[in-house]
N, C-alpha and C positions, 0 to 999 in steps of 0.2 A: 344434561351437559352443564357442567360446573364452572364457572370461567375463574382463574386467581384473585381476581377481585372486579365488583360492577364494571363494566365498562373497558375491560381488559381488551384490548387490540395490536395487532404488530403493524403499526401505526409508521408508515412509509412516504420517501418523497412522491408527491402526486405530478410528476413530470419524467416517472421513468421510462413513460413509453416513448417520452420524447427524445430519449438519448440515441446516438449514434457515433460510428467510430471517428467517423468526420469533424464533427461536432464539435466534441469530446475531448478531442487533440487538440484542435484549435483553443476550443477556451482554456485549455490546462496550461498550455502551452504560451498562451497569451499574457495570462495570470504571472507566469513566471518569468514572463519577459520584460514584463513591469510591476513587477511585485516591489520593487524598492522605490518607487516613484507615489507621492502624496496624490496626485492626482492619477492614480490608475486606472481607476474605473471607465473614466473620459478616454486614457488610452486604450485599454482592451477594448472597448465599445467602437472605436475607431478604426483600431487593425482589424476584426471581424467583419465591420460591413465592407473598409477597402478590399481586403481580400476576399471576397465574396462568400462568406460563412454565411455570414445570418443580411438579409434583407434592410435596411434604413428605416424599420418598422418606429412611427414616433408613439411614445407611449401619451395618453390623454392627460392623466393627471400630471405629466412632467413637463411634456411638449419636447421630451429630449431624446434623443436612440438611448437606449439602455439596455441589451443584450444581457452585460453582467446581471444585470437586475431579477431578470427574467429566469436565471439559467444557473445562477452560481451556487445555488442552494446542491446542487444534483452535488458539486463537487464534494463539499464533507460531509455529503450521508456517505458518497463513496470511498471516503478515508483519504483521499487525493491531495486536499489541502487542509488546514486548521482553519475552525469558522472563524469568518472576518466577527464574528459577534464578543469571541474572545481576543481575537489578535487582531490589531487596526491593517494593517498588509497583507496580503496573501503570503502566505507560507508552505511553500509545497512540500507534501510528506515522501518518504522515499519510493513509496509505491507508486505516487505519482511522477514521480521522478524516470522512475525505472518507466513507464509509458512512454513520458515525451524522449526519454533517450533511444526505445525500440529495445530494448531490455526484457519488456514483456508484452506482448499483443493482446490485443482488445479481446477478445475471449476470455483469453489466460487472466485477465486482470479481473472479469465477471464474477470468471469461475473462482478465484481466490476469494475474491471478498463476499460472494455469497454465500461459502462457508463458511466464513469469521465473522459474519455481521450477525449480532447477540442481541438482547435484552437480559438484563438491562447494557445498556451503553452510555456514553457520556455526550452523547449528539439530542438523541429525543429524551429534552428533559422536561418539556414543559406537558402540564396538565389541562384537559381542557375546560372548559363551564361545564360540558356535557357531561365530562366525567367526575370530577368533583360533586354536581347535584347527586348521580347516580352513587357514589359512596356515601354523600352524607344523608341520603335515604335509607341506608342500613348502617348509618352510626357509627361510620367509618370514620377517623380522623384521618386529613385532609394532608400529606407529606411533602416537604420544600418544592421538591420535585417529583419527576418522573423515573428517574433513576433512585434516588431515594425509593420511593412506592413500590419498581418492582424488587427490588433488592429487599425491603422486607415484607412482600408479601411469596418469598420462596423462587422467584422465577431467576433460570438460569438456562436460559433457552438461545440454541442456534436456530432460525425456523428453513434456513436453506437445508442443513442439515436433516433436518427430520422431514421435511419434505421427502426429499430425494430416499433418506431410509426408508420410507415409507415404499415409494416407489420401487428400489431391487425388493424389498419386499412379495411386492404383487407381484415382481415378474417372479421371483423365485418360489411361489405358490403357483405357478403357474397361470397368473390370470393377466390380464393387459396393464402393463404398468402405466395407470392413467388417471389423473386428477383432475377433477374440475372445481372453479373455485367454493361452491356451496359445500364441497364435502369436504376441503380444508376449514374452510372456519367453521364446522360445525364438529368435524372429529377432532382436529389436527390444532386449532388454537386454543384448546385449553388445556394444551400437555404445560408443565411447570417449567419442566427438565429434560434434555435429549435421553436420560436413560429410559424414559417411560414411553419411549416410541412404539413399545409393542399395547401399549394401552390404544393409545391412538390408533394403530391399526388396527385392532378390536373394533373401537368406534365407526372406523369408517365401513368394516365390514356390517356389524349392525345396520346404520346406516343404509345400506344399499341393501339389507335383507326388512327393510322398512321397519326395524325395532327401535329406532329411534327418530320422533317427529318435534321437529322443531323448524322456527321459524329465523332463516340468516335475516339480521340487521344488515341496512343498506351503507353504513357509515363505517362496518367494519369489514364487510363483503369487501368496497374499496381498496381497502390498506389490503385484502388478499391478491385480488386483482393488482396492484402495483408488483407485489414480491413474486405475482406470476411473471409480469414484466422483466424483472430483476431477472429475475432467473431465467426467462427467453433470451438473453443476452448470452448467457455462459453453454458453455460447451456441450451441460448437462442432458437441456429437455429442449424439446420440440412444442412451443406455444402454439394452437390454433385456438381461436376466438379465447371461450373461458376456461381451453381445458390443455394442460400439459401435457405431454409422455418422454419418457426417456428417449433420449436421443440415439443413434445408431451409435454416435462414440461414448456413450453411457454404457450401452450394450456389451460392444464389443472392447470395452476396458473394464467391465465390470469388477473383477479384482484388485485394482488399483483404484477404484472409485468405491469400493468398499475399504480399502484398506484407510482411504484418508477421511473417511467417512468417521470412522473407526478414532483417529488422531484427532479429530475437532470434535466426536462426543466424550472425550475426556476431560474433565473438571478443570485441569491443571491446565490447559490450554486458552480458560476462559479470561478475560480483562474483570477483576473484582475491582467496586470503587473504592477507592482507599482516603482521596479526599477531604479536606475539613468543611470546604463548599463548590457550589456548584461548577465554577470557572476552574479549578485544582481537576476537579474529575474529566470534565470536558479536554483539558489538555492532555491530562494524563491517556484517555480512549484515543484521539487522535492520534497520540505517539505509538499509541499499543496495536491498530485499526489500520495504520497509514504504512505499518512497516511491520509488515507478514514475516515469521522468518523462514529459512528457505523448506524445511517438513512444509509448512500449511500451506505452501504454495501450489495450485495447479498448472502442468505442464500439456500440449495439447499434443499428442502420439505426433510422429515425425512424420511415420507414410500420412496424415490429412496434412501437412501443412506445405499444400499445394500452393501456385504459386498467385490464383486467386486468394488461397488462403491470407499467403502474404500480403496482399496489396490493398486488401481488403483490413486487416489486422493492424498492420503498422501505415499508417495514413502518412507520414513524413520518413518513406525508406529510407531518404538520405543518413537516418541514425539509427539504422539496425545494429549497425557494429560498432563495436569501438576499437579507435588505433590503437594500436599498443604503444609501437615505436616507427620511426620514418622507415621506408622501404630501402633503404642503403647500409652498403656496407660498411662495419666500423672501422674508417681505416688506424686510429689512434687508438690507444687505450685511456689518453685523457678526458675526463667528465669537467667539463666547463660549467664550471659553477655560477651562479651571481646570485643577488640577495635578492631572498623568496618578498615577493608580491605578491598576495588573494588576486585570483581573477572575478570576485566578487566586490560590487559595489557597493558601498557604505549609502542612507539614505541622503547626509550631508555632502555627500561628492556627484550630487546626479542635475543636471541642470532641467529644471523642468520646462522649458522649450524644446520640445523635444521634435525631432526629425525624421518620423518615421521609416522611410527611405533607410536612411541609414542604421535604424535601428536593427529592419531585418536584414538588412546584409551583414549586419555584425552575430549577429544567429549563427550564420555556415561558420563564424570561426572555431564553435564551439566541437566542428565535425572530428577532432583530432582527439579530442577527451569529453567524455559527457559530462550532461551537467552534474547527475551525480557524483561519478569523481570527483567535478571543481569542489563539489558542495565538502567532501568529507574531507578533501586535501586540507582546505579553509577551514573549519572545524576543526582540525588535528595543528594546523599551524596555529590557532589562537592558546587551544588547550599549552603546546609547547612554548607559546609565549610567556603563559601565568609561570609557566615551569622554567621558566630563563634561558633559554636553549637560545644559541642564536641559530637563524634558520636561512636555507641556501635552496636551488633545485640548480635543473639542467634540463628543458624546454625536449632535448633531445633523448633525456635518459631517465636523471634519477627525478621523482615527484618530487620528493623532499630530503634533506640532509640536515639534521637536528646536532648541534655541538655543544658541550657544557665539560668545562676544565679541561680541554683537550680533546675529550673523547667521542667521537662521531656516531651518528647514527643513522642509513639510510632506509625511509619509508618508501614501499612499495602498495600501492592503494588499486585495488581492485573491484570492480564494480561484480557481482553475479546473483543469476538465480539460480531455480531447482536443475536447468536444462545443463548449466556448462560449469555449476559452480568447480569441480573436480580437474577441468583439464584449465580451468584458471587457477587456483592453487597452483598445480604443476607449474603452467607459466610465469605464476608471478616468483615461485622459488625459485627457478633457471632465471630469470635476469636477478635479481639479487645476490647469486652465485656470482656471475659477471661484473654488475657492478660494485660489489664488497672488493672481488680482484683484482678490477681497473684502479679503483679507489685507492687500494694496498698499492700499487706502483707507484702511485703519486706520490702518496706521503711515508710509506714505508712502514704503516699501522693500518693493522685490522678492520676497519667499523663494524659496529654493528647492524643489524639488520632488521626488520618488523616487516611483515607482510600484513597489510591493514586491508580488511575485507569487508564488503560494504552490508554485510549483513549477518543477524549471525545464525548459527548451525549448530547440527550434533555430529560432531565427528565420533570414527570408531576410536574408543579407548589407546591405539598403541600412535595414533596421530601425535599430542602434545611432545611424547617423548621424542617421538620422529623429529619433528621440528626442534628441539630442545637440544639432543644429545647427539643428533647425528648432523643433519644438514646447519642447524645451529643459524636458525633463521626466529627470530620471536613471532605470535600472531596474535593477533586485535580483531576484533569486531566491532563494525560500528553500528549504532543503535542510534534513536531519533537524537538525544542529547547528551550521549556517551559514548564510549570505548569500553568496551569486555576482553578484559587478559582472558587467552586460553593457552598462555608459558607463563611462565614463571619469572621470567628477565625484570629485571629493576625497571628498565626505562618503559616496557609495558606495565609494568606495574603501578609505577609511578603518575602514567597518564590513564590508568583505568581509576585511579585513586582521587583523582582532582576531578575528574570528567562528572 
């Protein structure tokens, strides 16, 4: 057994056993509810013990509750938020986003990011003494980082990914699809690369025909035991004690978990650092980590998503859905405009006396549009800001109305995943139909149209023209700190181009 270099491990948060769906929501959830506040930390640590999350545990060396403390680290191993190490606020990524809005349940969210989560990445960068001694025992020069080191020493590794291939695997040889963690870190952690996975199953059958004897390291056994963790979370496997197996919905969706199996061990899929130093790369992974696009996402089959499933999944039902529009009929065809306002807080507008009470009653107002909406609406308004556009909405209709010489434009922003992203399209082109119409009566001109979509996709080839030449609706994607034309229209073009 050859490892990529001394000391090689898929080197994970040591608190995954401690994650749960409850949790999980709460502190993401908290994060974002005082993400703009200098003293957040005091607040999240606050709402958590009031609302009965986490216990009034006083920490020794501080003598202060500190949950954040304790817990926050889970969140950008899991792409959730950007680490406060780069960014002084919590910054939550779209993926985490799509959670606390009920967008994607706790499974779905496991099972996505335990196939995207790689080595190298821009989160474990640092190197330890252990392993530094252990390379410069074999005269190894010693690299800035972590991600530097594996990126030139070859590695380009999923290891959820090769686990689990590993796994249909065994079953489709007919033997028990079942891992235990000694035969991962001894067959399975020194593949370089997801296409060499039939090497590693080589090894682990070796392995278990006793041709291969070696001794598992207890410091690296660890970090396997954690990603077994990981991976007891997601939809995939079945954890007992130190040994996994495919799950019944692994089983019986085997086609589909081979097919995206298939999509994340493709190269082109992977986040390469691009980087001039360590903090450039670490933003860059979170941006790339935190907002899946909708191919790499897992979906959990409809007949399991019982209604335990539910309740279990989405810990704050109240934001499974989101409104579209009020339940009333339109009896006017005027769109009541007024001049657009972020329903986002600047850090200089927030009084840090803060009233907790009041804070989470101002939550449920968010039940009409989630927060990612607000987030990309806000985004696409500053972008049309630098762009001179004056900007308008209608609370009841349109999100956004962008003007520059006359000429109107109204943005229609749609939050989706892998599960509904198809009959959202649909709907968001039917109200843009509408209000483009409504619009025309008013003023007796056309506007234009954008359907901005909160993530992006592959559409089939005759989509763009659809949109372009026929329905005459433009489309956007939004990405962690951009917009992606997929029409051709000037004003999409013009905000893909500054973005």
């Amino acid at each position: 057994m050859t490892l990529p270099y001394p000391g090689y491990s898929w080197s994970f948060n040591h608190h995954m056993g401690r994650v749960n769906p409850r949790e999980l929501f709460s502190l993401l959830e908290a994060a974002y509810r005082f993400r703009q506040y200098p003293n957040y930390r005091n607040l999240v640590n606050q709402a958590l013990v009031s609302e009965g999350i986490f216990t009034p545990n006083i920490r020794s060396d501080s003598g202060q509750v500190d949950a954040w403390r304790d817990y926050q680290q889970i969140l950008p191993e899991l792409g959730l938020i950007y680490s406060t190490r780069y960014i002084k606020q919590p910054q939550v990524t779209p993926i985490g986003l799509m959670y606390i809005d009920g967008t994607i349940g706790y499974s779905e969210l496991f099972s996505t990011q335990v196939l995207a989560y790689q080595y190298p990445n821009g989160h474990k960068t640092d190197i330890s003494p252990a392993v530094k001694s252990e390379l410069l025992q074999v005269g190894m020069n010693i690299s800035l980082n972590r991600t530097e080191l594996d990126a030139n020493s070859g590695i380009l590794i999923k290891p959820g990914v090769l686990i689990l291939q590993v796994l249909v695997e065994l079953n489709r040889q007919g033997n028990s699809p079942t891992l235990d963690t000694r035969e991962c870190l001894l067959a399975l952690v020194p593949t370089r690369n997801n296409s060499e996975w039939q090497e590693a199953y080589s090894r682990l059958i070796q392995l278990r025909q006793g041709r291969i004897a070696s001794q598992a390291d207890s410091r690296r056994l660890r970090d396997v035991q954690e990603w077994f963790q990981f991976l007891g979370q997601s939809d995939f496997v079945i954890k007992e004690g130190n040994r996994i197996s495919l799950s019944p919905t692994a089983l019986e969706e085997i086609e589909q978990l081979q097919a995206i199996l298939d999509f994340h061990a493709n190269p082109a899929t992977f986040w390469i650092p691009t980087g001039s130093n360590e903090r450039e790369n670490a933003l860059d992974w979170y941006s790339f980590f935190g907002n899946p696009n909708i191919e790499s996402q897992w979906i959990t089959p409809d007949e399991l998503r019982s209604q335990d499933y539910l309740s279990e999944n989405y810990p704050d039902t109240e934001f499974i859905d989101e409104i579209d529009s009020p339940p009333v009929t339109v009896e006017t065809a005027e769109i009541n405009l007024r001049p657009f306002s972020p329903n986002i807080p600047e850090v200089a507008d927030i009084n840090t006396d803060v009233n907790l009470e009041n804070i989470f009653k101002g939550r449920m107002r968010l039940r009409e549009k989630t927060r990612q909406h607000q987030e990309i609406v806000a985004h696409l308004a500053e972008r049309l800001t630098e762009l001179s556009y004056n900007l308008s909405d209608d609370p009841n209709s349109v999100d956004l109305l962008a003007e520059k010489d006359g000429v109107e434009t109204i943005f229609e922003v749609k939050t989706i995943n892998r599960r509904n992203f198809l009959p959202r399209i649909r709907l968001g082109v039917g109200q843009l139909s509408e209000y483009r119409y409504r619009r025309q009566l008013q003023t007796q001109s056309r506007p234009n149209s954008i359907l901005v979509l909160s993530n992006t996709l592959q559409l089939p080839t005759w989509i763009p023209d659809y949109f372009s030449s026929d329905v005459r609706v433009g489309l956007l994607c939004s990405t962690s700190y951009s917009f992606l034309a997929l029409t051709n229209g000037i004003v999409e073009l013009e905000i893909q181009n500054i973005s």
